[in-house]
MIDOSE-1310 file (N, C-alpha, C; in nm, 2 decimals, decimal comma, always signed):
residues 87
xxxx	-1,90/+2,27/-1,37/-1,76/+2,32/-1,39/-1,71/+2,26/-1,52; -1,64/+2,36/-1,60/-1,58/+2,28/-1,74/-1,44/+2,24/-1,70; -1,41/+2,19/-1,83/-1,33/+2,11/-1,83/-1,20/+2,18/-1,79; -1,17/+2,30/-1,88/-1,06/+2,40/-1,82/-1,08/+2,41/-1,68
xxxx	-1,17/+2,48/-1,59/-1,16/+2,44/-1,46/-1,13/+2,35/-1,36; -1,14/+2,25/-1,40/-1,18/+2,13/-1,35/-0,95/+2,09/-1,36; -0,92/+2,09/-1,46/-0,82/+2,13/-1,52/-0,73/+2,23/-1,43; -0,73/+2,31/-1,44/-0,68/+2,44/-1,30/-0,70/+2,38/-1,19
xxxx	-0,79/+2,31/-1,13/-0,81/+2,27/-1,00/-0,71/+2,18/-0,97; -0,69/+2,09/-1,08/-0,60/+1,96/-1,02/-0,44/+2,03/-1,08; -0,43/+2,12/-1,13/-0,31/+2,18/-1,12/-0,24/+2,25/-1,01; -0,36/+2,34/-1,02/-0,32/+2,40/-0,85/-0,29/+2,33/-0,74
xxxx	-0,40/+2,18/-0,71/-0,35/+2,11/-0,61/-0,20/+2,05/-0,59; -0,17/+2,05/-0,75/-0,03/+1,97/-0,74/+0,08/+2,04/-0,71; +0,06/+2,20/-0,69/+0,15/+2,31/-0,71/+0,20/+2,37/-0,83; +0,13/+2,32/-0,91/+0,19/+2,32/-1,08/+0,10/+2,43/-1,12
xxxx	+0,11/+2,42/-1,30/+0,05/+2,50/-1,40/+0,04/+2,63/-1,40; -0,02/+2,69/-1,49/+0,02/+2,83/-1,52/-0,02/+2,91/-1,40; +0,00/+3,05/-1,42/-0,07/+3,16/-1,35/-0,15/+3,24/-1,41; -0,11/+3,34/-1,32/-0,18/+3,53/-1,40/-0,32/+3,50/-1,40
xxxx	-0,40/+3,40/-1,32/-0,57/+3,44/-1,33/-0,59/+3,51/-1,15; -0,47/+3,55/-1,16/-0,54/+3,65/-1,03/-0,52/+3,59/-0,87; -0,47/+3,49/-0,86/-0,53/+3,43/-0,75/-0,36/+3,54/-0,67; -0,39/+3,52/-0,55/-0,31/+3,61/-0,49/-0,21/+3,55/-0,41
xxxx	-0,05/+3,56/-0,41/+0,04/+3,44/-0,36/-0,01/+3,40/-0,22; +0,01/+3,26/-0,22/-0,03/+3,21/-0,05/-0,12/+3,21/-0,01; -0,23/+3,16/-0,14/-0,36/+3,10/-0,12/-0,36/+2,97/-0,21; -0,24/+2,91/-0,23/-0,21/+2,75/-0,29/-0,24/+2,66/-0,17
xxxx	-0,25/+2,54/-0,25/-0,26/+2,44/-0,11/-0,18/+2,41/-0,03; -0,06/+2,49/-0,01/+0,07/+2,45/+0,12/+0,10/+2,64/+0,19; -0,04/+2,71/+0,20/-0,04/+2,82/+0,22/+0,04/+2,82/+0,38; -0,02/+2,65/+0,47/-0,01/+2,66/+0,59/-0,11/+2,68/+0,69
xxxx	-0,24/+2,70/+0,58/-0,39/+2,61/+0,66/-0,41/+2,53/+0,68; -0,52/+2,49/+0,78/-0,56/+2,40/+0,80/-0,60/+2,29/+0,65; -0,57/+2,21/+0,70/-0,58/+2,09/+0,59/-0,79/+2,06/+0,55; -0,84/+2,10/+0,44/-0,97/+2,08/+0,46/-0,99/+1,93/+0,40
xxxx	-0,96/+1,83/+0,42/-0,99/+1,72/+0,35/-1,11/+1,66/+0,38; -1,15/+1,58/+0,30/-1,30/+1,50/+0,31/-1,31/+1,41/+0,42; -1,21/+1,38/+0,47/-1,23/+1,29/+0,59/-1,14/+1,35/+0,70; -1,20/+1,35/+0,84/-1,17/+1,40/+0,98/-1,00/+1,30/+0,98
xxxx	-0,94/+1,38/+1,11/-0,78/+1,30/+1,12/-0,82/+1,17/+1,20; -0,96/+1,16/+1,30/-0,96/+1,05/+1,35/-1,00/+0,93/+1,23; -1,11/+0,97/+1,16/-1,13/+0,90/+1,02/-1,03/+0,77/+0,98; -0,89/+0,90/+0,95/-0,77/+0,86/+0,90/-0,69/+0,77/+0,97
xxxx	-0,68/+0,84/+1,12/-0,63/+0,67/+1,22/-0,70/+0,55/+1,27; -0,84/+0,59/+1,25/-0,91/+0,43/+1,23/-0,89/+0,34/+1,08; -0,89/+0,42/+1,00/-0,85/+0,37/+0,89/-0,71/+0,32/+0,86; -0,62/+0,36/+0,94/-0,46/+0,32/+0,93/-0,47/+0,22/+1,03
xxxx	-0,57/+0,22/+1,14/-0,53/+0,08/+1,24/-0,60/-0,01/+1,14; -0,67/+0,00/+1,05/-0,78/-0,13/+1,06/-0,69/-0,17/+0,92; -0,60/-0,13/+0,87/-0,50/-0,15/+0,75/-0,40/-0,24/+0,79; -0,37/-0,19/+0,94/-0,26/-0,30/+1,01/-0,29/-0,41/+1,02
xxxx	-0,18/-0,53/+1,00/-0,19/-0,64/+1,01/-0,24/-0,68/+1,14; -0,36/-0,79/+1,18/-0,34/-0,79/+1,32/-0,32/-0,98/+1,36; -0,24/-1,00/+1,24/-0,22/-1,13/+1,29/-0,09/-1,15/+1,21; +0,07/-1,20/+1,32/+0,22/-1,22/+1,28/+0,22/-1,29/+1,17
xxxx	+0,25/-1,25/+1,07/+0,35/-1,30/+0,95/+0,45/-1,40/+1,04; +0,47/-1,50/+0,97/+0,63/-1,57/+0,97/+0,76/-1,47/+0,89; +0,89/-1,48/+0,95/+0,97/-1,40/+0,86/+1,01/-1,45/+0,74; +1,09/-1,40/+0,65/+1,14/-1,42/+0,53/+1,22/-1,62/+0,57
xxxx	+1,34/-1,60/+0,65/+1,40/-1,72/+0,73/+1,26/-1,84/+0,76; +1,17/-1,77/+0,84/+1,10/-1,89/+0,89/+1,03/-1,94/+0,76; +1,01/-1,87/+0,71/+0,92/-1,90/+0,57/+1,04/-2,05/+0,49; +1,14/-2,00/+0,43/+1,25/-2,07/+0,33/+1,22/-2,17/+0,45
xxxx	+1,26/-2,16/+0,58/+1,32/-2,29/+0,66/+1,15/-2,42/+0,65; +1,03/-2,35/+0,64/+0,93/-2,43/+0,61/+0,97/-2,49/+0,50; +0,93/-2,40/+0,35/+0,93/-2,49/+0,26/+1,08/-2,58/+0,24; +1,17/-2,53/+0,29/+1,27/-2,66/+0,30/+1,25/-2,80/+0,35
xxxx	+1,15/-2,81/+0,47/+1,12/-2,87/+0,54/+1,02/-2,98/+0,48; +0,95/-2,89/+0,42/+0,84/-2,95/+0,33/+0,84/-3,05/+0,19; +0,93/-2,98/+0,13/+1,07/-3,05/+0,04/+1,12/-3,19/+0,09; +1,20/-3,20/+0,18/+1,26/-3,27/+0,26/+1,17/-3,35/+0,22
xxxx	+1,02/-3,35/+0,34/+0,93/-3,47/+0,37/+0,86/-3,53/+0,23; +0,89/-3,44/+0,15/+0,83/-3,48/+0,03/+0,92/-3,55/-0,06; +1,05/-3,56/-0,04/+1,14/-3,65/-0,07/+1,18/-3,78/-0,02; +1,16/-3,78/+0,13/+1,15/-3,90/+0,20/+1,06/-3,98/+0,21
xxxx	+0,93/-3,93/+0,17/+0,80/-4,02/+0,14/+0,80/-4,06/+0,03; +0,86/-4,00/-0,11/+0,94/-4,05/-0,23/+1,01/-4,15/-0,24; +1,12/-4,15/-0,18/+1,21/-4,24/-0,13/+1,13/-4,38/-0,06; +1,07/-4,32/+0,00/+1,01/-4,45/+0,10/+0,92/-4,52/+0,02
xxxx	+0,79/-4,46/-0,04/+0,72/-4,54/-0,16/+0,80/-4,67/-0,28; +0,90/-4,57/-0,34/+0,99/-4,61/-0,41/+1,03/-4,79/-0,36; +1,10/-4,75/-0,21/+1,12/-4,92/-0,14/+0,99/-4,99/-0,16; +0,87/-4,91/-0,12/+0,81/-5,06/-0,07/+0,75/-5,14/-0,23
xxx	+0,73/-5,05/-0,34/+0,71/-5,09/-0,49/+0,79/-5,17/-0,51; +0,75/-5,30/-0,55/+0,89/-5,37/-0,58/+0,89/-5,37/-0,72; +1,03/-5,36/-0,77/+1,09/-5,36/-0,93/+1,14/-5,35/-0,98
Protein backbone atom coordinates (compact mmCIF):
# COMPACT_ATOMS: atom_id res chain seq x y z
CA UNK A 1 0.00 0.00 0.00
CA UNK A 2 1.43 3.62 -0.89
CA UNK A 3 1.72 6.14 0.97
CA UNK A 4 -1.43 8.13 -0.46
CA UNK A 5 -3.42 5.06 0.62
CA UNK A 6 -2.13 4.44 3.61
CA UNK A 7 -2.96 8.32 3.91
CA UNK A 8 -6.90 7.94 2.95
CA UNK A 9 -7.11 5.20 5.40
CA UNK A 10 -6.20 7.11 8.52
CA UNK A 11 -8.41 9.93 7.11
CA UNK A 12 -11.27 8.04 6.67
CA UNK A 13 -10.90 6.48 10.11
CA UNK A 14 -11.01 9.86 11.64
CA UNK A 15 -14.10 10.92 9.63
CA UNK A 16 -12.08 13.49 7.86
CA UNK A 17 -10.44 14.30 4.42
CA UNK A 18 -11.46 14.59 1.04
CA UNK A 19 -13.99 12.74 -1.08
CA UNK A 20 -15.27 11.94 -4.73
CA UNK A 21 -13.17 8.46 -4.88
CA UNK A 22 -16.38 6.79 -5.04
CA UNK A 23 -16.90 5.28 -1.89
CA UNK A 24 -20.70 5.30 -1.26
CA UNK A 25 -22.31 7.38 1.84
CA UNK A 26 -22.56 5.07 5.02
CA UNK A 27 -19.80 2.97 4.50
CA UNK A 28 -17.46 5.32 6.92
CA UNK A 29 -16.49 4.01 10.17
CA UNK A 30 -19.72 5.21 12.36
CA UNK A 31 -21.90 3.50 9.44
CA UNK A 32 -23.43 1.64 12.60
CA UNK A 33 -21.54 -1.81 12.14
CA UNK A 34 -20.38 -3.90 14.04
CA UNK A 35 -17.10 -2.59 15.42
CA UNK A 36 -14.22 -4.91 13.52
CA UNK A 37 -11.28 -4.22 15.88
CA UNK A 38 -8.19 -6.34 16.45
CA UNK A 39 -9.07 -7.38 19.79
CA UNK A 40 -12.43 -9.28 20.98
CA UNK A 41 -14.78 -7.03 23.74
CA UNK A 42 -13.75 -9.74 26.30
CA UNK A 43 -9.94 -9.00 25.37
CA UNK A 44 -10.87 -5.39 26.25
CA UNK A 45 -12.39 -6.13 29.80
CA UNK A 46 -9.64 -8.26 30.82
CA UNK A 47 -7.53 -5.68 29.85
CA UNK A 48 -9.47 -2.82 31.77
CA UNK A 49 -9.65 -5.17 35.03
CA UNK A 50 -5.97 -5.88 34.98
CA UNK A 51 -5.41 -1.84 34.56
CA UNK A 52 -7.35 -1.38 37.81
CA UNK A 53 -5.70 -0.68 40.76
CA UNK A 54 -5.96 -3.67 43.03
CA UNK A 55 -4.45 -2.38 45.98
CA UNK A 56 -6.12 1.23 48.10
CA UNK A 57 -4.34 4.27 47.60
CA UNK A 58 -4.26 6.52 50.82
CA UNK A 59 -6.36 9.77 50.01
CA UNK A 60 -5.05 13.14 49.13
CA UNK A 61 -5.88 14.14 53.37
CA UNK A 62 -4.30 10.92 54.50
CA UNK A 63 -1.32 11.40 52.40
CA UNK A 64 -0.55 15.53 53.73
CA UNK A 65 -1.66 14.24 57.36
CA UNK A 66 1.44 11.56 56.92
CA UNK A 67 4.01 13.72 55.76
CA UNK A 68 3.02 16.26 58.41
CA UNK A 69 3.51 13.64 60.81
CA UNK A 70 6.69 12.77 59.45
CA UNK A 71 7.96 16.43 59.58
CA UNK A 72 6.89 16.68 63.10
CA UNK A 73 9.03 13.50 64.14
CA UNK A 74 11.78 14.74 62.30
CA UNK A 75 11.77 17.93 64.12
CA UNK A 76 11.47 16.49 67.53
CA UNK A 77 14.38 14.16 67.10
CA UNK A 78 16.22 17.53 65.95
CA UNK A 79 15.29 19.21 68.87
CA UNK A 80 16.06 16.31 71.04
CA UNK A 81 19.75 15.63 69.49
CA UNK A 82 20.29 19.32 69.73
CA UNK A 83 19.72 18.85 73.99
CA UNK A 84 21.77 16.05 74.46
CA UNK A 85 25.09 17.88 72.31
CA UNK A 86 26.38 19.94 74.69
CA UNK A 87 27.41 23.68 73.61
Amino acid sequence: MGKNQQHKMRQAGRGGGGGGDGEEPGTGPDDGMVDAGFHSPAWHAARLAALQPTVQRMSWEDFKKQQEEEKQKLIKEAADEDALTPG
